[in-house]
C-alpha distance (Angstrom), angle and dihedral (degrees) to the residues before:
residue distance angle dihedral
X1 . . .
X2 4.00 . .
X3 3.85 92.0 .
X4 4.10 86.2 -173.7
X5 3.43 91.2 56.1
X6 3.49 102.3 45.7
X7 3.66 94.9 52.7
X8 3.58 97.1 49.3
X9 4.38 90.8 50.1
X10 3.83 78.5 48.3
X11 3.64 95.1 58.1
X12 3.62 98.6 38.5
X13 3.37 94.6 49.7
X14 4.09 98.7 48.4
X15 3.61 87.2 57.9
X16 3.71 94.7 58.4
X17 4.18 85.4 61.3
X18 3.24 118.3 101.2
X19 3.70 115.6 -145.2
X20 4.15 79.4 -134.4
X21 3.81 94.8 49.3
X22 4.23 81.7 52.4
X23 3.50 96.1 50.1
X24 3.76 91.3 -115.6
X25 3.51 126.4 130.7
X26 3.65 117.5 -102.9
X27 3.87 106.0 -132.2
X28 3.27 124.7 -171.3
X29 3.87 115.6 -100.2
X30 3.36 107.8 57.9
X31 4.31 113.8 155.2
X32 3.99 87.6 179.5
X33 4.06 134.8 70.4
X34 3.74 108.5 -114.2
X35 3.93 127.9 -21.2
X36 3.74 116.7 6.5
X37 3.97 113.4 -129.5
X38 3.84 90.2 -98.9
X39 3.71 94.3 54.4
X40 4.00 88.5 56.1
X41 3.76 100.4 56.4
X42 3.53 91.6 39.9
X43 3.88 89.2 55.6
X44 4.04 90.1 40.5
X45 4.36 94.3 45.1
X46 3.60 84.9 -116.0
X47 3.88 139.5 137.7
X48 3.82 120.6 -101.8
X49 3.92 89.3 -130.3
X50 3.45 89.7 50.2
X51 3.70 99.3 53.3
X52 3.44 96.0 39.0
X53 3.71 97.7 52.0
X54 3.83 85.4 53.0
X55 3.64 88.2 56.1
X56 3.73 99.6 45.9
X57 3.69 92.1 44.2
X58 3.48 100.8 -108.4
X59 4.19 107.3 99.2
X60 3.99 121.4 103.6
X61 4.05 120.7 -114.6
X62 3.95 99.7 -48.1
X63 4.52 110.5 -128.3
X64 3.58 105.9 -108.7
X65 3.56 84.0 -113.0
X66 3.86 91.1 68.1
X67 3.72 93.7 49.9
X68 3.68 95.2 46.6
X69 4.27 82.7 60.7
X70 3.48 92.6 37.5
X71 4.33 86.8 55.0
X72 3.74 85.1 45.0
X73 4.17 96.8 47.5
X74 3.83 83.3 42.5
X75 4.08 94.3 51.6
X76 3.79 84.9 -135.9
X77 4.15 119.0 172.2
X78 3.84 118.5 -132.7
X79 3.72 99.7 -94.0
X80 4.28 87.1 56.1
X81 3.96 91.8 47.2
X82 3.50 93.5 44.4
X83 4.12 79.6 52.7
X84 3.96 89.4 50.6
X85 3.56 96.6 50.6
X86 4.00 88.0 50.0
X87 3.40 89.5 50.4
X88 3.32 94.4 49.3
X89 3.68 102.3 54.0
X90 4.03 90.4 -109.0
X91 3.78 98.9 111.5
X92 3.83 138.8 58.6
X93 3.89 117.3 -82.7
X94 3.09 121.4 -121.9
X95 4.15 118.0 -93.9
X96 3.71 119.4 -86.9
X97 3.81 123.8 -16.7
X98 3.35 95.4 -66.3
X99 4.32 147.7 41.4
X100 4.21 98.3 -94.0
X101 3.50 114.5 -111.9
X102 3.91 91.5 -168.2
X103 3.85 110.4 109.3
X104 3.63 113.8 -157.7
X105 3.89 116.2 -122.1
X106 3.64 100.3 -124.8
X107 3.73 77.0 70.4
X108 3.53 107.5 51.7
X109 3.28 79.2 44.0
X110 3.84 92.7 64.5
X111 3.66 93.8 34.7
X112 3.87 84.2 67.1
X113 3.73 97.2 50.6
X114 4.20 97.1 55.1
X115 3.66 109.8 80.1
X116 3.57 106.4 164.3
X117 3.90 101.2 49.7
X118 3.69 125.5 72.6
X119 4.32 101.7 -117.7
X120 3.57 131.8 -169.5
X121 3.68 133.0 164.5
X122 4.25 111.1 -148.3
X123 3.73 130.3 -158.5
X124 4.16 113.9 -125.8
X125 3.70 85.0 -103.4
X126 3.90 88.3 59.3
X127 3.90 95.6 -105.1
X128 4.08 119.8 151.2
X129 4.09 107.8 -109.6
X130 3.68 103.0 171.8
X131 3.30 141.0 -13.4
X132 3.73 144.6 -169.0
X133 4.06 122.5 -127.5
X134 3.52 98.4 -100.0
X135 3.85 93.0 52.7
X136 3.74 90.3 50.4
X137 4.29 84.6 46.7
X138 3.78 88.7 44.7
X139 3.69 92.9 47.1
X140 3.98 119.8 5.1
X141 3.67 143.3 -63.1
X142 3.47 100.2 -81.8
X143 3.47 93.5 -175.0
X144 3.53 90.5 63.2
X145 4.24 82.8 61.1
X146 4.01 136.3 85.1
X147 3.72 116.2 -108.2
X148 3.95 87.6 -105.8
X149 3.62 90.6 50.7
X150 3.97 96.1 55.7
X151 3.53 90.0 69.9
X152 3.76 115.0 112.1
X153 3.77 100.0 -153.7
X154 3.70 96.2 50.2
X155 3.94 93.8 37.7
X156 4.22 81.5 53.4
X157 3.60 102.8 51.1
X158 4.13 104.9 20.7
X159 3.74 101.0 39.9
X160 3.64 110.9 147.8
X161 3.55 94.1 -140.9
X162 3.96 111.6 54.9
X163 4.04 99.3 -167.5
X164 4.13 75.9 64.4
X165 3.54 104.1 44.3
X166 3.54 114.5 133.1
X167 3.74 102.0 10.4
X168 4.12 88.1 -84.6
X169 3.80 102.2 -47.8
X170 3.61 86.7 104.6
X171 3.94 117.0 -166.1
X172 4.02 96.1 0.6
X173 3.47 105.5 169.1
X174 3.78 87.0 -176.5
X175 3.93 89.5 58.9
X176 4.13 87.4 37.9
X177 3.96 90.3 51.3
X178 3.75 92.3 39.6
X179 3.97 98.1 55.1
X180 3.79 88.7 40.9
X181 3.88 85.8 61.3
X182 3.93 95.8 42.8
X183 4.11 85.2 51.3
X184 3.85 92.1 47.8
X185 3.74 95.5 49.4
X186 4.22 93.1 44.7
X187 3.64 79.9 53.4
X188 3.93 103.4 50.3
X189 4.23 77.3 46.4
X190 3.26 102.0 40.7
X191 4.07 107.1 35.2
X192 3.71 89.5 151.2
X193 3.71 110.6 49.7
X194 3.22 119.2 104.0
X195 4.14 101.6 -145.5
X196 3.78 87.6 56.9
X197 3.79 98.2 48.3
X198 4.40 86.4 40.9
X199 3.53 83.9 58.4
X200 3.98 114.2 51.6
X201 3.69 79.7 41.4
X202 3.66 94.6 67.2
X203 3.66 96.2 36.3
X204 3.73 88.3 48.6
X205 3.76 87.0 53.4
X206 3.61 103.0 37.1
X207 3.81 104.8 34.5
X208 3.78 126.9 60.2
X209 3.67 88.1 -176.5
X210 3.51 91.5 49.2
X211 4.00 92.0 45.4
X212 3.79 93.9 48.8
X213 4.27 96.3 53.0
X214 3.88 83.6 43.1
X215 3.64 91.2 62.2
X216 3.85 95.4 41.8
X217 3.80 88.8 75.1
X218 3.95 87.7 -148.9
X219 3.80 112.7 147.1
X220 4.18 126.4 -164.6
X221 3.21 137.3 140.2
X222 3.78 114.7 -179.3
X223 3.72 104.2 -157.1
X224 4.12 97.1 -161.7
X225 4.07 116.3 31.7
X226 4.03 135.4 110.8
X227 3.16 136.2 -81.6
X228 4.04 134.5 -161.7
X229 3.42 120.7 -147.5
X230 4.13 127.8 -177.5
X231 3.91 104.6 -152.6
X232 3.69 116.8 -168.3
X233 3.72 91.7 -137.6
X234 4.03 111.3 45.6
X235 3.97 97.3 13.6
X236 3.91 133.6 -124.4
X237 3.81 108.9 3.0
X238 4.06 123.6 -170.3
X239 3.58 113.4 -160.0
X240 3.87 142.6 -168.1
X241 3.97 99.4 -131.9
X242 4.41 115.0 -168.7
X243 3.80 115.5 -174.9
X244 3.92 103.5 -154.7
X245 3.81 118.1 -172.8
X246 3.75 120.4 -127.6
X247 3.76 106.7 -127.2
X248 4.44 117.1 -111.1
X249 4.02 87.1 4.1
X250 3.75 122.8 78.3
X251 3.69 87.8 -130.1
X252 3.69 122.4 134.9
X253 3.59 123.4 -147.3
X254 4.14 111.9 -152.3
X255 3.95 120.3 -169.8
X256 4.08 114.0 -177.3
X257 4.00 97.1 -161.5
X258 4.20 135.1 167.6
X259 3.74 130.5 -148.8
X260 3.59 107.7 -87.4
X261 3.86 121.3 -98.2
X262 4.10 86.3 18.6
X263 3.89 123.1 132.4
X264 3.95 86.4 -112.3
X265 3.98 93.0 54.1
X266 3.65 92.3 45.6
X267 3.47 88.5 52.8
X268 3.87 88.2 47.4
X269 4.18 89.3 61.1
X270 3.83 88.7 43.4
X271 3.52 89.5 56.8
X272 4.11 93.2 34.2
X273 4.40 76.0 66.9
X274 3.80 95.1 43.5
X275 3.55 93.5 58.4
X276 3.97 124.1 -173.1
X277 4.09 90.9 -35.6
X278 4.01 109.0 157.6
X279 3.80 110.8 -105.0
X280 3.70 98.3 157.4
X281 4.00 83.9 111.9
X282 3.94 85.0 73.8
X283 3.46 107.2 53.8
């Protein structure tokens, strides 16, 4: 149980309620954002004390059955209760002391059979495993790159050149928000591990961006959505993107695709031939 962490989700995410969205009434003095601490263990059938020890750090393990009205009270999705469960010490850890980095082979193996979708394989700590050509075409030799450097998050929001930043997606606050999320659950699974901890540290340091959606406390990750990309070689490119999850490895598995016979996926082959040529002299 990461008591500090717990009580600062549990605060961020209480003043994201409405009063309306709870079915309360408004009122009108109200010195805090969203529900007050009262209104949250009355909506989760809970003791004051107990809820507000949670949120100042101080409460033992919560039952599952205090959570699960605590998630309700809070309004939160699946992906943010599975994320309040973690936090609270209610769900497995994750395996090891560390996100694996080992792919399995069947996948490479399938990673070498797609040619006309962008693939890459990430780490729980949103590190590039393995890739396919057109990914490294679409986005950049990551071969070429340090194993610090092949992580997405940090490549996003600390990249030392800015007209680069985020492999053409520019400002995206649905990648931003999305990698904030990834980072925050490795962390809640990973507490111990030293790459994960390294990491938010810098961002935290180096990023005001970064800092600001870290202290939001928001967490989604849409696993099917678009995504627009300005390459330097073939142009402006909107793609389908689906995040699969490799089974027993918390692994994801990202393909960037375009309907078939479209401008965008005959872009995609033209850039399949073009390979990971330099163009940064262009932009």
């Amino acid at each position: 149980m990461d008591k500090q962490a717990l009580a600062a989700f549990l605060r961020g995410r209480r003043e994201r309620v409405s009063p309306r969205d709870a079915g309360l009434p408004a009122g009108s003095r109200r010195r805090t954002p969203g529900l007050r601490r009262e209104e949250v263990a009355q909506l989760a059938m809970i003791s004051v004390d107990h809820y507000t020890r949670l949120e100042q750090g101080r409460g033992r393990h919560p039952s599952r059955t205090v959570l699960n009205g605590i998630a309700r009270a809070l309004r939160l999705d699946g992906q943010e209760q599975e994320h309040l469960f973690r936090l609270a010490g209610q769900a497995e850890s994750g395996s090891g002391d560390g996100p694996a980095e080992d792919v399995p082979a069947g996948t490479l193996q399938l990673l070498d059979r797609i040619s006309d979708a962008g693939v890459v394989v990430i780490s729980g700590a949103c590190k590039v495993l393995a890739w396919n050509p057109l990914a490294a075409a679409l986005f950049e030799d990551f071969s070429a790159l340090g194993a610090d450097d092949r992580n997405l998050v940090r490549r996003y929001f600390l990249h030392p050149d800015p007209s680069r930043r985020g492999y053409g997606m520019g400002a995206s606050p649905q990648f931003a928000r999305a990698a904030v999320s990834y980072l925050r659950v490795a962390a809640t699974r990973y507490p111990h591990n030293d790459e994960v901890r390294d990491l938010i540290r810098d961002l935290l340091a180096a990023s005001t961006e970064f800092a600001r959606l870290w202290r939001e406390q928001e967490l989604h990750i849409d696993h099917h959505s678009h995504q627009v990309i300005d390459h330097p070689a073939v142009g402006r490119l909107e793609l389908d993107f689906e995040i699969l999850t490799l089974p027993d490895r918390d692994q994801q598995l990202v393909l960037f695709t375009a309907e078939p016979g479209s401008p965008v996926h005959r872009a995609l082959e033209l850039l399949r031939v073009i390979g990971t040529q330099d163009f940064s002299a262009s932009r």
